[in-house]
N, C-alpha and C positions, 0 to 999 in steps of 0.2 A: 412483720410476718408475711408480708402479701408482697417481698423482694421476689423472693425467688419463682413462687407460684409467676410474677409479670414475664420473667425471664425467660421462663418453661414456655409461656404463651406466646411471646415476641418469635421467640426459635422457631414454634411451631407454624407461628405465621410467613417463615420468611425474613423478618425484619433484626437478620444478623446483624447489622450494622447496632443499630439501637441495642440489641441485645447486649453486644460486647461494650458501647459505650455505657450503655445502664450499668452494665457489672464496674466498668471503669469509676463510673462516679461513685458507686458504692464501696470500695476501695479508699474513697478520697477523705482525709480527714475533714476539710474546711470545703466542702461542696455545698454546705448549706447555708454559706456565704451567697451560695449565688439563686435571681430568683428563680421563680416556677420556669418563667417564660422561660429563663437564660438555658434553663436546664432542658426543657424540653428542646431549644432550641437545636447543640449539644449533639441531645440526638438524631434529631433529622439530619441537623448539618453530617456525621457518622453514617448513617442510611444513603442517604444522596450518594456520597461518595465512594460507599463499597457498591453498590447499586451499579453506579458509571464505570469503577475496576472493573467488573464484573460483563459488564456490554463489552467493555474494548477488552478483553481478555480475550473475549467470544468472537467481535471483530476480526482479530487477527490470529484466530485460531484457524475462521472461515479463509482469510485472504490467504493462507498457505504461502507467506512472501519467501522468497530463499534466503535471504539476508533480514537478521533481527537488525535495521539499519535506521540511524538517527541520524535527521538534516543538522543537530545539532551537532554531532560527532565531525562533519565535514571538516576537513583539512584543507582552507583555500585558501594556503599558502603554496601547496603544490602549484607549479604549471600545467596543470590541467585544460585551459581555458574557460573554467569556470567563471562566469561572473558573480560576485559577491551579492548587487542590488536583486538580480532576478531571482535567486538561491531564497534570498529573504522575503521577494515579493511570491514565489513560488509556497513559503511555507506557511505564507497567510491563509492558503488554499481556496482562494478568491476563485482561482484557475476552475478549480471542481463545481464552485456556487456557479459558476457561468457555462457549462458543460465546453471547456476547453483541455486540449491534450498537449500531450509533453513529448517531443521528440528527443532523443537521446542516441550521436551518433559517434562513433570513434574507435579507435583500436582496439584490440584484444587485450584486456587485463588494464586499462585506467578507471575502471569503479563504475560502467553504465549502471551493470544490474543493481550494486549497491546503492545509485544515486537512485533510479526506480522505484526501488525496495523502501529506502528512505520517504519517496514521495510519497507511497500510499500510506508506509507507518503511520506519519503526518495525516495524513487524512483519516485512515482510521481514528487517530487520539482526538480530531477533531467532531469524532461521530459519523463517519462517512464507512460506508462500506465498500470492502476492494478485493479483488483474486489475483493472483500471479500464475501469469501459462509461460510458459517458452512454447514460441507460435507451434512448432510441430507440434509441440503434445498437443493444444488445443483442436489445433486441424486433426491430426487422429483421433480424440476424444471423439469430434464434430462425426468424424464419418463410425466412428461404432455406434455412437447414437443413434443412426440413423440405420442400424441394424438392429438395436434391441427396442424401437419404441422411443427414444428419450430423448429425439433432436428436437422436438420442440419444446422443451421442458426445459432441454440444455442452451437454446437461443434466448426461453425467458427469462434463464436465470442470469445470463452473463448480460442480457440487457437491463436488468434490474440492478446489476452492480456498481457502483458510483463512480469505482477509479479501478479499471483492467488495466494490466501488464502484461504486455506481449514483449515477452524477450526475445534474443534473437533472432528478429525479425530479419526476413533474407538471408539466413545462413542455409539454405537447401530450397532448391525453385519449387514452387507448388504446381499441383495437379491442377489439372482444368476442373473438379468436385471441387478442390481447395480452395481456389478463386471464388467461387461461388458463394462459400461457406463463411472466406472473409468477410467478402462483401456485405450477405446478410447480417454479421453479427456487425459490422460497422456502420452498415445500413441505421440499423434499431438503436443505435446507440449516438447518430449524429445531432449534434446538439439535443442531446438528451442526459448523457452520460461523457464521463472524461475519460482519454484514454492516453496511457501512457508506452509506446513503442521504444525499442532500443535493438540498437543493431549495429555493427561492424563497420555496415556497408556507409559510406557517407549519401547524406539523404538524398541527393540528387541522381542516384545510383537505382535506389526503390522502383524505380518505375521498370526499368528494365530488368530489372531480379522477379520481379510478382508475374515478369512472359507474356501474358496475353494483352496488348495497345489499350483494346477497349475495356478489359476488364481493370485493366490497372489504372486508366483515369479515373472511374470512377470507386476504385476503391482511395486514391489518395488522394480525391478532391474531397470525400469526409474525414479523411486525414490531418492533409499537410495543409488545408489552406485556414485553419482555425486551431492554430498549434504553437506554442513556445519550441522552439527550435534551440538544440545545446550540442552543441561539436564539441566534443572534449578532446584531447589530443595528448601525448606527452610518452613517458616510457612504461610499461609495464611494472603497477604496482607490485605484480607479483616477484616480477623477476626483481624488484628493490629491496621487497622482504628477504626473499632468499639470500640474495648477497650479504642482509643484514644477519642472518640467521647463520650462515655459513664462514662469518667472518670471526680469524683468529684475533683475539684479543691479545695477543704475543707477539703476533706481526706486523710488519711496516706501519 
């Protein structure tokens, strides 16, 4: 008699997990086979885990990645120049516990942002918190801030974040505000926080795209000198789908 009434209470509490596994065992013909402990067990083990779905749902709800992308999904049979060993030692996400950053540099359409996208997935699932900006929008966002009230609100939030994604980094030269605006936000975030950049330009190029001598050492001496470096190279995925997508099955 006192099933249901537990049920009503678990729900009201929150504790869906349990809830749903309790109905589960109630269901079960031979559950009283198993003991007290087993069964309560059961259900925490049920709680725990919608619990955890439930953080990384929220996780990467916050991250706003552009690609729902999984390091597992990686094809590194492509010539990409991807390396197999750092890919696997990247997805232990050691890199994040150490507050180090992930460079990602190479042509238009071989999978930066997706490889990116993938890294923070990964860190999300591992309980790390992450956002994806493509740099302008960030640098705009930065300077409207700083007309409505919310630039320092917006430097603590992006410094409290575990793994940022700055997409394409150097695709349009910033303002001398811009420079500034990097800096702090990479400033707060040197060995504190991981960051991961991507971009077109091959890395050695960065210094002279960001304009200003002085501002740009020290914006990519919190950069590039405590960073996994990945030059990816190869033909445009995009243009291989097309051709595959475009291709007559009746022909040659």
């Amino acid at each position: 008699m006192l099933q249901h009434p537990t049920l009503d209470k678990l729900k009201n509490l929150k504790f869906t997990g349990m809830a749903a596994a309790l109905a589960d065992q109630m269901a079960m013909e031979n559950i009283h086979e198993l003991s007290f402990e087993e069964r309560l067990g059961l259900l925490v083990d049920r709680e725990a885990a919608e619990r955890e779905s439930r953080r990384l749902t929220s996780r990467l709800r916050r991250a706003r990645l552009r690609h729902n992308a999984a390091l597992e999904d990686i094809d590194l049979r492509s010539p990409r120049g991807l390396d197999r060993g750092l890919i696997q030692s990247l997805a232990a996400c050691q890199w994040v516990r150490e507050h180090l950053n992930v460079l990602i540099a190479g042509p238009t359409g071989v999978g930066k942002t997706w490889l990116a996208c993938a890294l923070a997935h990964k860190a999300c699932r591992e309980g790390y918190t992450a956002q994806y900006f493509r740099l302008a929008q960030l640098l705009r966002e930065l300077t409207i801030a700083k007309g409505d009230g919310r630039y320092t609100k917006l430097l603590a939030r992006l410094a409290r974040t575990e793994v940022l994604v700055l997409d394409d980094w150097g695709l349009a030269k910033p303002n001398a505000e811009n420079r500034r605006d990097l800096l702090e936000v990479l400033e707060d975030r040197h060995d504190r926080r991981a960051t991961i950049a991507a971009s077109q330009l091959p890395i050695d190029q960065w210094h002279t795209a960001i304009g200003d001598p002085t501002l740009a050492d020290a914006i990519l001496d919190r950069l590039i000198h405590n960073a996994y470096p990945i030059n990816m190279k190869g033909e445009s995925m995009r243009k291989r789908q097309s051709r595959l997508t475009n291709h007559d099955p009746s022909g040659p």
